[in-house]
Z-matrix of the N, CA and C atoms (Angstrom, degrees):
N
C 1 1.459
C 2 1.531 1 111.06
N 3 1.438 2 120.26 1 -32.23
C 4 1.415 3 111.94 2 160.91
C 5 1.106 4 134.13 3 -48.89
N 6 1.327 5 93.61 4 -61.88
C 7 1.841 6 110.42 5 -178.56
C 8 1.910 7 96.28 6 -50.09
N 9 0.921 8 127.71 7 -67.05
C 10 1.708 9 131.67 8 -174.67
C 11 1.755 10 86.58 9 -45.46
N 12 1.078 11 129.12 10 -81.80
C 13 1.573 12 112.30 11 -158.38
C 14 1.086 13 99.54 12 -54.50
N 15 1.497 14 154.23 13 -71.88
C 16 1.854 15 170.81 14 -169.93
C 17 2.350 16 74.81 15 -26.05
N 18 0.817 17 102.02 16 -90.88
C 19 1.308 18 130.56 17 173.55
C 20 1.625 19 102.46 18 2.13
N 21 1.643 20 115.92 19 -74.76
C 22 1.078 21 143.33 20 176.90
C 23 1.508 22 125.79 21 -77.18
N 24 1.218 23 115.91 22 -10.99
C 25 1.460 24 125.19 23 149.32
C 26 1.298 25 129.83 24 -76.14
N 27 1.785 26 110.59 25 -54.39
C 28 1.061 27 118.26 26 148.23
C 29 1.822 28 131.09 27 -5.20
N 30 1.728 29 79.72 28 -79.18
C 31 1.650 30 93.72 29 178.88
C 32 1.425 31 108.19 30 -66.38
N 33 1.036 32 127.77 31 -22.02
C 34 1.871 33 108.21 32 173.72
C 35 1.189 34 108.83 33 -84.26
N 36 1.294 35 130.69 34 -33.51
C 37 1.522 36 130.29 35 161.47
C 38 1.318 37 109.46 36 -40.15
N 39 1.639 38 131.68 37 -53.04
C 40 1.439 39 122.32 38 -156.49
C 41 1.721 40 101.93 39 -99.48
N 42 1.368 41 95.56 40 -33.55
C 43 2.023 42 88.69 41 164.06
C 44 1.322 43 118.10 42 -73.71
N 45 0.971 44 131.71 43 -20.56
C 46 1.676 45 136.36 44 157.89
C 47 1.501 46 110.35 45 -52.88
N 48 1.381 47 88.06 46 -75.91
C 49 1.657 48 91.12 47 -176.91
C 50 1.739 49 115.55 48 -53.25
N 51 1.291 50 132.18 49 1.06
C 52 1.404 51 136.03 50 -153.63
C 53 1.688 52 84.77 51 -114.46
N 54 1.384 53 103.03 52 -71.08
C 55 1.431 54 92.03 53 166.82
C 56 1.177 55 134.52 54 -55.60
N 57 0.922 56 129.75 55 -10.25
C 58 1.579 57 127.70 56 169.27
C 59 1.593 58 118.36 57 -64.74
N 60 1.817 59 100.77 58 -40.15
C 61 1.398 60 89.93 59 176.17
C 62 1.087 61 144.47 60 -55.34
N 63 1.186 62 100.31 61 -24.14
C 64 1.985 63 126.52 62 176.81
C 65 1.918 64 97.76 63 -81.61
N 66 1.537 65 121.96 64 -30.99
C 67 1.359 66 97.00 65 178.37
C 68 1.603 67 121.90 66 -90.16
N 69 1.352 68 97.62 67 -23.54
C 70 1.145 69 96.00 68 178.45
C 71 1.608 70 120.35 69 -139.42
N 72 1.520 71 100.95 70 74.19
C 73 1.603 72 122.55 71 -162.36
C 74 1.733 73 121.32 72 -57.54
N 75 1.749 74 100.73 73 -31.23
C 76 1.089 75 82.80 74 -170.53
C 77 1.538 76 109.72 75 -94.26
N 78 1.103 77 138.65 76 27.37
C 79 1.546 78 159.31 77 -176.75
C 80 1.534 79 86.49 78 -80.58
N 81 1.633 80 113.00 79 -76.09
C 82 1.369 81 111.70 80 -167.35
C 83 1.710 82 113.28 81 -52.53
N 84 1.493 83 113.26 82 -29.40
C 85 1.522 84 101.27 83 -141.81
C 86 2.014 85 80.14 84 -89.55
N 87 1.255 86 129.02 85 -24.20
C 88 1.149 87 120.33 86 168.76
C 89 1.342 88 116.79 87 -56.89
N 90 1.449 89 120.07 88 -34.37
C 91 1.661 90 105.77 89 -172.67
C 92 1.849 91 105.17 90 -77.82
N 93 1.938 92 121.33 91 -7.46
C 94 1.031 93 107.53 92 -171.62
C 95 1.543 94 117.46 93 -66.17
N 96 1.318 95 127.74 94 163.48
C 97 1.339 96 121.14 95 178.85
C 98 0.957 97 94.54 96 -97.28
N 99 1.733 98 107.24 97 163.79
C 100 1.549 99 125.64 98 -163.44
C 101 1.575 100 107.06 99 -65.22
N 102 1.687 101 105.24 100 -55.84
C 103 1.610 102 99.89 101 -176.60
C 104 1.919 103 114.92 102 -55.51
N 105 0.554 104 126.64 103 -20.41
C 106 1.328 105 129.85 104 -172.13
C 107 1.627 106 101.04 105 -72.40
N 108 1.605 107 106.50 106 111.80
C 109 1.574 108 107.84 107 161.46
C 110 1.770 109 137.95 108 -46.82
N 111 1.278 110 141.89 109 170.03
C 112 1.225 111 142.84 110 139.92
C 113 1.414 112 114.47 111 70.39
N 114 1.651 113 122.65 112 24.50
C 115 1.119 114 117.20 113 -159.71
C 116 1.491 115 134.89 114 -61.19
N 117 1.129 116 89.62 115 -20.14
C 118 2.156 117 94.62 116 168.86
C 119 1.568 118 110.28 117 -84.95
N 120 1.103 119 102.55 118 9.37
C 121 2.144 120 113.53 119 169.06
C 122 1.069 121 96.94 120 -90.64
N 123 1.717 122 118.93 121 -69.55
C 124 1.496 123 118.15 122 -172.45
C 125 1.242 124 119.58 123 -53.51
N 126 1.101 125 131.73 124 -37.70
C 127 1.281 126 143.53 125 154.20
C 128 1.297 127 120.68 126 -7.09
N 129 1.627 128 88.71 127 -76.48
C 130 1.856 129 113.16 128 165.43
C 131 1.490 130 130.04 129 -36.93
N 132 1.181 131 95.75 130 -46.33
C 133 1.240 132 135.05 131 -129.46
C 134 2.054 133 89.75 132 -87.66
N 135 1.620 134 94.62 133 -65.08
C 136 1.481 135 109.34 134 -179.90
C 137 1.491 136 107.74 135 -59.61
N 138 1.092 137 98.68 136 -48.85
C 139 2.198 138 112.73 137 171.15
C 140 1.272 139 106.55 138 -47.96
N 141 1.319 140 135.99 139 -37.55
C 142 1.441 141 125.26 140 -179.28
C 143 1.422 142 115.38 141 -77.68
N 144 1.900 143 103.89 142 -50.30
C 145 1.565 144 95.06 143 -177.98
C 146 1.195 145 125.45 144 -67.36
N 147 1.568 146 112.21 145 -36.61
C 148 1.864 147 119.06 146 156.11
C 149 1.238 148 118.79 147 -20.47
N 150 1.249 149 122.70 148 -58.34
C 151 1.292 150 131.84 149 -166.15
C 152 1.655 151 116.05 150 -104.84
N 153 1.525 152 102.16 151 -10.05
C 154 2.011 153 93.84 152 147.61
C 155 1.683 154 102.15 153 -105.87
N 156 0.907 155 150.76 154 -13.20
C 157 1.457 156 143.40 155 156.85
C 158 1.634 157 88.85 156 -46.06
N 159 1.361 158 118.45 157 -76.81
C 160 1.241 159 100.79 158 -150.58
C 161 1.431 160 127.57 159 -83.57
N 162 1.827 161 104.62 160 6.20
C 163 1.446 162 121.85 161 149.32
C 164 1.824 163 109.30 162 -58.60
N 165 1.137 164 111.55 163 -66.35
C 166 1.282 165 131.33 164 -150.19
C 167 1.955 166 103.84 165 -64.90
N 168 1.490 167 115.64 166 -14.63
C 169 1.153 168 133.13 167 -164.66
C 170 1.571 169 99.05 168 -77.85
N 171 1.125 170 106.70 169 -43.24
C 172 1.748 171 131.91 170 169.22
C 173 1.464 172 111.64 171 -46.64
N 174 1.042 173 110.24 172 -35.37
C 175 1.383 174 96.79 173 -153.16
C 176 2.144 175 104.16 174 -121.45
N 177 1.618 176 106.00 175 87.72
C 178 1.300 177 122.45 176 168.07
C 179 1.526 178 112.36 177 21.37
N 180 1.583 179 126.62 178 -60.90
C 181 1.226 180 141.91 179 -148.34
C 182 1.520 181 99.95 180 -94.53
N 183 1.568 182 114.58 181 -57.03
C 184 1.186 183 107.55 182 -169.92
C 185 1.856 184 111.82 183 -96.73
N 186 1.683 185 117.11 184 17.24
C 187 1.636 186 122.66 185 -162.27
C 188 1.665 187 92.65 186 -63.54
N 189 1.532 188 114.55 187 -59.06
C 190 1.543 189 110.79 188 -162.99
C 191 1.498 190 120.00 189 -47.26
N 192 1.924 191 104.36 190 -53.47
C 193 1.502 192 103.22 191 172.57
C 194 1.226 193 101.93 192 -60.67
N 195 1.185 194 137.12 193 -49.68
C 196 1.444 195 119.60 194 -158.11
C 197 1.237 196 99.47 195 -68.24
N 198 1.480 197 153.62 196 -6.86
C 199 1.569 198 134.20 197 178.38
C 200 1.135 199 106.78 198 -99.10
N 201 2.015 200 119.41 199 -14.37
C 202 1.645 201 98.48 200 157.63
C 203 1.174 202 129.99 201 -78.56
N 204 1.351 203 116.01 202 -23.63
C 205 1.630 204 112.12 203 -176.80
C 206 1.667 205 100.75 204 -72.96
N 207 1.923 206 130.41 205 0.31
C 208 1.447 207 113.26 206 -160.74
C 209 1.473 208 92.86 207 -109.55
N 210 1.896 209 113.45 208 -22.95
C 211 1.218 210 95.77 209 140.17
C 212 1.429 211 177.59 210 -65.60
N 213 1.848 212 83.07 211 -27.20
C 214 1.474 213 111.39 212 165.76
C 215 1.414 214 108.61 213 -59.58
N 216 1.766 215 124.23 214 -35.36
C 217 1.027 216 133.66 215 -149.74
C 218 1.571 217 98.25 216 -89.08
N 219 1.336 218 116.44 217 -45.64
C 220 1.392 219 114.64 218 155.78
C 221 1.362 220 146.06 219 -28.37
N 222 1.690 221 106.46 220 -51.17
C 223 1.550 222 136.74 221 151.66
C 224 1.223 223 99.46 222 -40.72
N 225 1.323 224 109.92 223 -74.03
C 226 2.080 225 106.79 224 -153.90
C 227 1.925 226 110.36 225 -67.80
N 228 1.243 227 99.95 226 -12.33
C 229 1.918 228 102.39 227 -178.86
C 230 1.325 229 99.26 228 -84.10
N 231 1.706 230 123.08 229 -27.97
C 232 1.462 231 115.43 230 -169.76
C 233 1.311 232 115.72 231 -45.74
N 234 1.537 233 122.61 232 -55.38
C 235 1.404 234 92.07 233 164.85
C 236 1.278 235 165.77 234 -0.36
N 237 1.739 236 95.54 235 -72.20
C 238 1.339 237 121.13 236 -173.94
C 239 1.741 238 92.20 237 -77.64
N 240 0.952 239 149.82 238 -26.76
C 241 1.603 240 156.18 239 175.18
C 242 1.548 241 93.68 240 -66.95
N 243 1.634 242 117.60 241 -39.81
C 244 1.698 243 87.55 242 -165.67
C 245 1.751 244 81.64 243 -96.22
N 246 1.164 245 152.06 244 -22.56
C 247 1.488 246 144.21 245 155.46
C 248 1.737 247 107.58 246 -1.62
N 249 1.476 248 76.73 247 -65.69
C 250 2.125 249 103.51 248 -159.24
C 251 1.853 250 85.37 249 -71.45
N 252 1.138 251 147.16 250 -5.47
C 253 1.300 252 136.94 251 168.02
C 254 1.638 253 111.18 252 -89.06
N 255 0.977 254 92.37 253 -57.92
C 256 1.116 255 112.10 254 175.55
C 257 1.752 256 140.05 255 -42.33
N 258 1.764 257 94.63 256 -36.64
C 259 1.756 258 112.10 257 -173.67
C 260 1.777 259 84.80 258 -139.77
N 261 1.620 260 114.64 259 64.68
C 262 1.374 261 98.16 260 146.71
C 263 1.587 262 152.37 261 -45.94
N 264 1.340 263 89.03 262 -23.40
C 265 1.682 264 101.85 263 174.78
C 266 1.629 265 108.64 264 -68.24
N 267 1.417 266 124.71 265 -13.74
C 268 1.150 267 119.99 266 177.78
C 269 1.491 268 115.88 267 -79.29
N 270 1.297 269 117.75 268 -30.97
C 271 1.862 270 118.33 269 162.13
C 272 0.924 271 131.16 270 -132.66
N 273 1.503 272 119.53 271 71.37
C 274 1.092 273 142.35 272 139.30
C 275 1.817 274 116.92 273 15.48
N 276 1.601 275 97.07 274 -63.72
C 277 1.744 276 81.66 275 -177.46
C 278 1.175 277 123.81 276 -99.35
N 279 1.488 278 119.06 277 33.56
C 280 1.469 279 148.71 278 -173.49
C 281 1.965 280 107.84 279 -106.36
N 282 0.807 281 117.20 280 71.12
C 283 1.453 282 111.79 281 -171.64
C 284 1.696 283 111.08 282 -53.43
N 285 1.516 284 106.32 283 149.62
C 286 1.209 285 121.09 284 -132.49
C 287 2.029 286 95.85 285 -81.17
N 288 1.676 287 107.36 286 -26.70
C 289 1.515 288 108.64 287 179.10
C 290 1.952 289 98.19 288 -69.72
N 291 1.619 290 108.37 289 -8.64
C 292 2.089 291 99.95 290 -166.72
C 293 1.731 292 83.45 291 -84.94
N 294 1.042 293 140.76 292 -34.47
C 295 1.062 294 124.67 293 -174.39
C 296 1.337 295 121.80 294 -108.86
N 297 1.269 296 118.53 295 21.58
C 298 1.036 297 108.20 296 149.67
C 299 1.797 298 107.62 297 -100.74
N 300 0.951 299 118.81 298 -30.21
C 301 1.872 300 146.39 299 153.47
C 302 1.834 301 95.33 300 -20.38
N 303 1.001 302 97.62 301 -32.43
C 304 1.816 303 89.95 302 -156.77
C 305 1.780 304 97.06 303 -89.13
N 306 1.072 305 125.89 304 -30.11
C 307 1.840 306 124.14 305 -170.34
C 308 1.786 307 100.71 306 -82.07
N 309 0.947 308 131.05 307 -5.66
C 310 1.761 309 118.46 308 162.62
C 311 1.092 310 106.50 309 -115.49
N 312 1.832 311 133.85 310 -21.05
C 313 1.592 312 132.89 311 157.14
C 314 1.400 313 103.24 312 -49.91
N 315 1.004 314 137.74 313 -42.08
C 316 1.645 315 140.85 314 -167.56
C 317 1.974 316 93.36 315 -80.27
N 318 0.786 317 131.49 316 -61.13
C 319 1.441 318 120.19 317 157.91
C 320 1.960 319 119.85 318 -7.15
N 321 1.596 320 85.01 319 -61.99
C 322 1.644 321 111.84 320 -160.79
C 323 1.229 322 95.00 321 -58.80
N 324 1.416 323 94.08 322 -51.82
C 325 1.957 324 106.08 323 -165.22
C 326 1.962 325 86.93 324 -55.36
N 327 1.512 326 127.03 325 -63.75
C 328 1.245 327 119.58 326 -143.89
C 329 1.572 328 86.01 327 -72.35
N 330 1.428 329 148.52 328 -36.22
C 331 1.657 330 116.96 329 -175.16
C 332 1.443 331 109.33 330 -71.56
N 333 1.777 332 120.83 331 -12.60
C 334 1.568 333 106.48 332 175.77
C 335 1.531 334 114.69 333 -91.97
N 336 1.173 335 111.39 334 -5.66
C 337 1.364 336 112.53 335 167.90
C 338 1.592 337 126.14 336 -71.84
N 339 1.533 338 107.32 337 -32.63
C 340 1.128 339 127.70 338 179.58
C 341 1.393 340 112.61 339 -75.48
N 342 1.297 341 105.28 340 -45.34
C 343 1.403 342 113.65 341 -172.56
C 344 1.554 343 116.58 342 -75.94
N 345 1.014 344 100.35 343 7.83
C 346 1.723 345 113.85 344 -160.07
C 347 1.890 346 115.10 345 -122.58
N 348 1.440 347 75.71 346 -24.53
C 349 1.376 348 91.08 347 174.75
C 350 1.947 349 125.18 348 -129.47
N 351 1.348 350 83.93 349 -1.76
C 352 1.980 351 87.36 350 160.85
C 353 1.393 352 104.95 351 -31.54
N 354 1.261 353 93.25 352 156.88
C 355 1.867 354 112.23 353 148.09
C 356 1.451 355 121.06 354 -75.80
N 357 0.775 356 118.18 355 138.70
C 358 1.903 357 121.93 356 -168.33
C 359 1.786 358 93.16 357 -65.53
């Protein structure tokens, strides 16, 4: 009964967060770092798999792949997480302990992702 709720939180966390990118785009494209190309793609891009990762987490057959690509997907945003540490002057109404708060939460997220989505 854990694993099913862990499971189902999860997925509203990462379909939330997937949809968000599309509502509120320019949030993401500020945390991108400068070197990084195409940023209203990546944008997209992370918003879609977020939100089929955290479709795909749901569903028995496809949960395992879907928790590597939400890890992989985890990996490739780190960046933009140490960005938002990094250039506080860019969000202001983000207090400065939430972003630094967010680069070992992203940790948390990747051992509950894992753990949630092993193979039995």
């Amino acid at each position: 009964m854990l694993l099913i709720g862990s499971l189902i939180l999860l997925a509203l966390l990462f379909v939330a967060g997937g949809v968000n990118h599309f509502v509120n785009p320019k949030f993401y494209l500020s945390m991108m770092p400068d070197y990084l190309p195409a940023h209203a793609r990546l944008v997209v891009v992370s918003g879609v798999f977020e939100v089929l990762g955290g479709i795909g987490i749901l569903v028995p057959a496809t949960r395992y792949y879907a928790g590597l690509g939400l890890l992989a997907l985890l990996v490739a945003v780190f960046p933009a997480n140490l960005n938002m540490a990094l250039h506080p002057d860019r969000f202001p109404g983000v207090p400065l302990w939430g972003l630094y708060l967010r680069l070992p939460l992203q940790l948390v997220l990747m051992a509950w992702v894992w753990w949630a989505t092993r193979r039995p």
